[in-house]
C-alpha positions as CSV (number, residue, x, y, z in Angstrom):
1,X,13.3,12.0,26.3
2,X,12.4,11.7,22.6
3,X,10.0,9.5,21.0
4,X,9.6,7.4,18.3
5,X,6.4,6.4,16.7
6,X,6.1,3.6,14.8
7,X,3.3,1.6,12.6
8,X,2.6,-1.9,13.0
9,X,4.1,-2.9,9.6
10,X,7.4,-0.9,10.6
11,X,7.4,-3.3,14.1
12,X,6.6,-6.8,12.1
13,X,9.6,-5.6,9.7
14,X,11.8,-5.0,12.4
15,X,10.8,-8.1,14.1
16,X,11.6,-10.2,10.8
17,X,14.7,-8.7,9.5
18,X,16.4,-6.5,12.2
19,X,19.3,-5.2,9.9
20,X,16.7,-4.1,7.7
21,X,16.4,0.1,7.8
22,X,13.2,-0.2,9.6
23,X,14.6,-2.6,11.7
24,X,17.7,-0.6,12.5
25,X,15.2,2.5,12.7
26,X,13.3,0.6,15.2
27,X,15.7,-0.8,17.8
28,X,17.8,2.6,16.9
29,X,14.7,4.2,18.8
30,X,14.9,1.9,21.2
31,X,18.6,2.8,22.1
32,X,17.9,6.4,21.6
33,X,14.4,7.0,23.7
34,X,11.0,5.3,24.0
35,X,8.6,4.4,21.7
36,X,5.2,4.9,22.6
37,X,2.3,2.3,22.1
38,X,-1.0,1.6,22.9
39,X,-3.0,-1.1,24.3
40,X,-4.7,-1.2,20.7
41,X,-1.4,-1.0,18.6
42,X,-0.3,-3.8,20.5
43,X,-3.3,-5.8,20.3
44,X,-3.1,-5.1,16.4
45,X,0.5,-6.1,16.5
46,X,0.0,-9.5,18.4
47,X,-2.5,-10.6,16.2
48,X,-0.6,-9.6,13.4
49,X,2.4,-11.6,14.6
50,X,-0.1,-14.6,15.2
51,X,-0.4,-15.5,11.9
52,X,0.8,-18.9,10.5
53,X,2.5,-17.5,7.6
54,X,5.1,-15.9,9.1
55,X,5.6,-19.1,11.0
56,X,8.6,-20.1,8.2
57,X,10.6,-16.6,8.9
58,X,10.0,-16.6,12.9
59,X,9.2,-18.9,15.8
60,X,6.4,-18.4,17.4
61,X,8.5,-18.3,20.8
62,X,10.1,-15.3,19.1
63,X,7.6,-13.4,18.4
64,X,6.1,-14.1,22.4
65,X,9.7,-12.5,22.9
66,X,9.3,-9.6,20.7
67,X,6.0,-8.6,22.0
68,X,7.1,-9.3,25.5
69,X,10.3,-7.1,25.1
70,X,8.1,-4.5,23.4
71,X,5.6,-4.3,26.6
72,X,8.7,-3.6,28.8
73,X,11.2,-1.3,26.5
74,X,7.9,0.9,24.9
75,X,6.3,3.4,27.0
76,X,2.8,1.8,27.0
77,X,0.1,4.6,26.6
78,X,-4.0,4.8,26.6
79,X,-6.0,5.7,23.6
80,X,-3.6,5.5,20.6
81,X,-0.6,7.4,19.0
82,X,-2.5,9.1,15.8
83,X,-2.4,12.1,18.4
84,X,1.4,12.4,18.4
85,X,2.9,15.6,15.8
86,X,5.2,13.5,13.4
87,X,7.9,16.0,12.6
88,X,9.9,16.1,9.3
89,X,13.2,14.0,9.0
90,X,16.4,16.6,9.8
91,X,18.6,17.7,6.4
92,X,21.3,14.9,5.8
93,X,24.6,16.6,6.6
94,X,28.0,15.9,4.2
């Protein structure tokens, strides 16, 4: 199964405007095979989300949701994902 990596600003994008291209790149991932994050990302990710400013573009119940639906659909690894070889995008084909 192939897997995705992605940073926490990629994730809060995705979370705030889905039809955005990381947002589409994220849940695309999702659909396509797992996304691997660690105990740290998601740490960094749920105090990311627990800001008050992003309280006007997301409830707080949503972003519970996100994080939530994150722990079950990602493959949860130790250590972190710096480890992971990022390979180069494929040629765009006509």
């Amino acid at each position: 199964m192939t897997r995705f990596v992605f940073d926490t600003n990629v994730m809060v994008s995705a979370l705030l405007v889905g039809d955005s291209v990381p947002g589409r790149a994220f849940f695309r991932a999702l659909d396509l095979g797992t996304v691997p994050v660690s105990g740290t990302r998601m740490g960094e990710l749920s105090r990311v989300l627990s800001r008050d400013r992003f309280d006007r573009y997301v409830t707080r119940e949503n972003r519970d949701r996100f994080l939530e639906s994150l722990i079950r659909e990602s493959d949860l690894i130790e250590g972190t994902t710096e480890n992971f070889l990022l390979m180069p995008s494929p040629p765009k084909t006509a």
